[in-house]
N, C-alpha and C positions, 0 to 999 in steps of 0.2 A: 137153882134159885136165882130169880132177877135181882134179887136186895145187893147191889156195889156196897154201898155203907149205907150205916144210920148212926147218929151220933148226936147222942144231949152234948151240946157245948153251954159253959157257964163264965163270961168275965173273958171271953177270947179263949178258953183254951177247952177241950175235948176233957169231956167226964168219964160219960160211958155210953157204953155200942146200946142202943134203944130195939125193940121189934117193932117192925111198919102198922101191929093192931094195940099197941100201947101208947097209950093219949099221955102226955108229960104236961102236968099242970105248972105252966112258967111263971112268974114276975111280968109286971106290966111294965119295968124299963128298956125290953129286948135286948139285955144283956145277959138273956140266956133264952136259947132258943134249941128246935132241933135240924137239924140237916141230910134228908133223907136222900139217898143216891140212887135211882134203878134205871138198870139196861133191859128194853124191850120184855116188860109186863107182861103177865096175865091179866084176863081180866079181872078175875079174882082178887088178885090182886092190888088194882086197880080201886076197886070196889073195898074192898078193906081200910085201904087209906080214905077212901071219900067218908066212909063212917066214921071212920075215928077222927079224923081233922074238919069235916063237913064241908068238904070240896063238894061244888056246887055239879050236879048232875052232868047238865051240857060240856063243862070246861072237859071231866071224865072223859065224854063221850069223844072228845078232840083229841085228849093224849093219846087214848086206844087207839085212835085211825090213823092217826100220824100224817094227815095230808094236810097239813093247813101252811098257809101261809104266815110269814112273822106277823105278829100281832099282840096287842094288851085288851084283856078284856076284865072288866072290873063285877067283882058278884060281893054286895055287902062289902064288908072291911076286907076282903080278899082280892089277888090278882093272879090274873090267871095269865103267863107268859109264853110265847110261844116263839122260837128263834129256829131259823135255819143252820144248820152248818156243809157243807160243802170239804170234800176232796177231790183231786184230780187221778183218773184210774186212764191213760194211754191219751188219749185227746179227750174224752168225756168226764165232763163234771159231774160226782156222784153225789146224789143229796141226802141227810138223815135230818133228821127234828128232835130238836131237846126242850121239849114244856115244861115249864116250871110254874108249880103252884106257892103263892107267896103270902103268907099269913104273917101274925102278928109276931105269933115264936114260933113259926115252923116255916121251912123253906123244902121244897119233894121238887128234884130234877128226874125228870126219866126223859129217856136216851131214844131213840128208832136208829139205829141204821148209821151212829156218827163212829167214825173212824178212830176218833181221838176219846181217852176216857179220863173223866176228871180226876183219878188220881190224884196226880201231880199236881192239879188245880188244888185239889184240898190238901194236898203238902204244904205247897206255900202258904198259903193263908194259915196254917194251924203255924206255920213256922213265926206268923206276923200275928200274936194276938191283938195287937193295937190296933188292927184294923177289924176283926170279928167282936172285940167289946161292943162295936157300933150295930150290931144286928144283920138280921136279914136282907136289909136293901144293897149293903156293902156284900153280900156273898151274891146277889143278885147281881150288881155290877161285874161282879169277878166272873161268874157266869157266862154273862154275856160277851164282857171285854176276854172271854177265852174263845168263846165262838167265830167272833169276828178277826181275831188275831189267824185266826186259822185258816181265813180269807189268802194271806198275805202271800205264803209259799206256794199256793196254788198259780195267783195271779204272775208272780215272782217266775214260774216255771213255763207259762205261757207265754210273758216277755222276752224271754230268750229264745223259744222258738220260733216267735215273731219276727224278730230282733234276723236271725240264723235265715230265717225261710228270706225276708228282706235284702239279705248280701248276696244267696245263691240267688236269686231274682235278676243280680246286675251283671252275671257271670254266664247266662245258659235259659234256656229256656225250660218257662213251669212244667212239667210232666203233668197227664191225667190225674195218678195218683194227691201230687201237689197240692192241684186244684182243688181236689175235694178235701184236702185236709184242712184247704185255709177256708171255704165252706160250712166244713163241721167243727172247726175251731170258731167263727164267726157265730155258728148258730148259740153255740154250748154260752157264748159272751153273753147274748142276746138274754138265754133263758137265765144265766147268771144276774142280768143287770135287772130282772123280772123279782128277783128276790132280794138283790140289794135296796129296792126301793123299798119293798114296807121293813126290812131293819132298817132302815134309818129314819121311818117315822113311829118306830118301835124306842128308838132312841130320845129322837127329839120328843115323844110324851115324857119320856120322863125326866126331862130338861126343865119343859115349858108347863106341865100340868101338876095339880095338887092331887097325887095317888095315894091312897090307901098305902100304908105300911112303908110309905116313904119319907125320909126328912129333907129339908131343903138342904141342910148340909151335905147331904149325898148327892143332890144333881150337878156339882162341877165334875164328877166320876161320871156319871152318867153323859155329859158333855165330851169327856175324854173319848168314850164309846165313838158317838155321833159322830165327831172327828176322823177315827177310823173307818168308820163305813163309807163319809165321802172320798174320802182318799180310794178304798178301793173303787170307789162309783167312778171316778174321776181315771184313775188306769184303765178299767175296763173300757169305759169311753175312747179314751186314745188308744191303746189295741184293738178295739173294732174299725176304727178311723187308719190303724197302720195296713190291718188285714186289708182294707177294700183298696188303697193304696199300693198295696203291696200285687192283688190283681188288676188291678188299672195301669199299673207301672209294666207288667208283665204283658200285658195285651199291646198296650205300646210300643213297649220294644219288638214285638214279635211285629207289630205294620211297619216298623221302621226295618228291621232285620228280611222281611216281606219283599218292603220296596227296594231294598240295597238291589237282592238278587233279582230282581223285576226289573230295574234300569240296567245290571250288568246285563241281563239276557238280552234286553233290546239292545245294548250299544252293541253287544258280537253280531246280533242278527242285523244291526245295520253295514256292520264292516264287512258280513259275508254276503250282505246282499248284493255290492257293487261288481266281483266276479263272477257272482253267478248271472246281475243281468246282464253285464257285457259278455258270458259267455252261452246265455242263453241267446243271445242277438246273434253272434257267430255261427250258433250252431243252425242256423237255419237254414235251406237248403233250397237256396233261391240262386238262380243262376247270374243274373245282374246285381252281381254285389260287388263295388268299384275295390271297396281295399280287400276282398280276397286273391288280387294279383299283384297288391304291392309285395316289394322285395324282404324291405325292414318291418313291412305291417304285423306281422306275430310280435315280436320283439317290444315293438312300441306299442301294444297292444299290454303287452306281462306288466313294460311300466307304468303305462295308465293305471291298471289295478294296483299296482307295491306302491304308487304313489299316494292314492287315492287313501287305501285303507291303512297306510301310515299318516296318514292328514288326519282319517277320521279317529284314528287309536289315538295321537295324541292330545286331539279334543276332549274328547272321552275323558281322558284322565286328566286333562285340566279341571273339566267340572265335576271330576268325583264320583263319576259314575263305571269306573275301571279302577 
C-alpha cells in the first residue's frame, strides 16, 4: 500500500487515521482539515482521491507521470503544487517529485523517487499545534520549506569537494580522471540550477500573488522559502564559477609547468651546443688547419669550452631559467 499517512487533524492536533476514498466534511475556518501522505501511487489510486476530493483531471494526470517541472497551477478554489527534490548519489544529483494537491480542508503529498520521507516533517508540526490551527497553507509551507532545506547538504557536500579538488590543483597536476569529474560535477550544477529557477518562482507566487486556499498571513513563511532557494541559486552559481576556475587554473599551471621544462631544455641545449660546435670544427679533416700544430692548442681549446658553458650556466640561472 502507497498510503504513508492520512489524518483528520482538528484545532492543530491529529483526530483520527482517515481512508484516501472517505470524503471528511470539515468547517469553513480550516481549522480542521485532512493530510493525506502517499509514496509513488497507483493509478488507482490516484484516481480514487480525484473523486473523492475532485482533483482536477490534468493536475492527476502530472502527479502519475512525475516529470514535471516546479510549478503552481491553479483549477477552481484548488492548487495544484508541484516541487522538485534532489539528492546527491557519488557525483550525480538524483531527482524525485512531491505534488501536492491543496484544497480548502484537505492537503494530499505524493512522493516519486524522493529520498527523504515526511515522517519527521509531520512529527514536528503535530509536535507544534500552533502552527496547524492555521490550516493547509502552513503545512504547505512546511512542505516546501522541507524540500528545499534538502537542497542544503547536497550543495554543502559538493563545496568541499570543490573546495578539495581546488587545493590538490596548486599541488600536482589534474589527472584524466579529474577532469572529467569537475565536467560531470559542472554539468549536474547546471541541470541543478535548471530546477532551482522555477522553485523559486514557485516561491515568489506565493509571496506576491492572491492564491486560492492561501492567507496573506502565510506569505512571510512563504518569503522564508524563497530566501532559501536564492541562497542555494546563489552557491550553485559560485561553485560552477569555482569549477571552471579551478580548470582554468589547472591548464595554466600545466603552460607554465610546460614552459619551465621547455626553457630548461633549451638552456642545456645551448650549453651543450658550444662543445659540440667547437668539437665538431676540430673534427674535420682538412689538412691546413693552423692550430692543429699548436703545442698548448688542445688545452686551451677544453678551456675555451669550461669557460664558455660556465658563463652560459650562470646566466641561465640568473634569469631562472636553471
Amino acid at each position: 500500500m502507497s498510503v504513508v499517512a492520512a489524518y483528520l487533524y482538528r484545532n492543530g492536533r491529529r483526530v483520527r487515521e482517515v481512508a484516501i476514498d472517505e470524503r471528511v466534511d470539515c468547517p469553513g475556518d480550516k481549522s480542521e482539515f485532512v493530510w493525506i501522505g502517499i509514496a509513488d501511487p497507483t493509478e488507482d489510486e490516484m484516481r480514487t482521491l480525484q473523486q473523492c476530493y475532485d482533483l482536477h483531471p490534468l493536475a492527476v494526470e502530472d502527479a502519475i507521470k512525475a516529470d514535471q517541472l516546479p510549478k503552481v497551477d491553479i483549477y477552481g478554489d484548488q492548487l495544484f503544487v508541484v516541487a522538485r527534490t534532489a539528492n546527491l548519489e557519488g557525483d550525480e544529483i538524483r531527482y524525485g517529485e512531491t505534488a501536492i494537491f491543496v484544497g480548502h480542508s484537505h492537503i494530499i503529498s505524493v512522493r516519486h523517487g524522493s529520498a527523504r520521507p515526511h515522517k519527521m516533517l509531520r512529527a514536528q508540526l503535530e509536535a507544534a499545534p500552533g502552527q496547524l490551527v492555521h490550516g493547509v497553507d502552513y503545512v504547505l509551507h512546511a512542505v516546501l520549506d522541507f524540500v528545499v532545506d534538502g537542497y542544503l547538504p547536497l550543495i554543502d557536500t559538493i563545496e568541499d569537494e570543490v573546495l578539495d579538488m581546488e587545493q590538490r590543483t596548486l599541488g600536482s597536476f589534474l589527472g584524466r580522471e579529474e577532469i572529467n569529474r569537475i565536467f560531470t560535477l559542472r554539468r549536474e550544477l547546471i541541470r541543478f540550477g535548471r530546477v532551482l529557477g522555477p522553485m523559486g518562482e514557485v516561491a515568489a507566487k506565493f509571496v506576491r500573488l492572491d492564491l486560492p486556499c492561501i492567507d496573506a498571513e502565510a506569505r512571510p513563511y512563504f518569503s522564508d522559502v524563497l530566501d532559501h532557494v536564492r541562497r542555494v541559486q546563489t552557491m550553485v552559481d559560485g561553485l560552477r564559477e569555482v569549477l571552471t576556475s579551478v580548470f582554468e587554473l589547472s591548464t595554466l599551471l600545466e603552460q607554465q609547468r610546460t614552459g619551465d621544462i621547455t626553457r630548461q631544455l633549451a638552456a642545456w641545449a645551448a650549453i651543450l651546443a658550444v662543445p659540440t660546435a667547437i668539437a665538431g670544427i676540430y673534427g674535420m679533416n682538412f689538412q691546413n688547419m693552423p692550430e692543429l700544430r699548436t703545442h698548448y692548442g688542445y688545452f686551451v681549446v677544453l678551456g675555451v669550452i669550461a669557460a664558455t658553458c660556465v658563463a652560459l650556466y650562470v646566466r641561465f640561472r640568473r634569469v631562472g631559467w636553471l
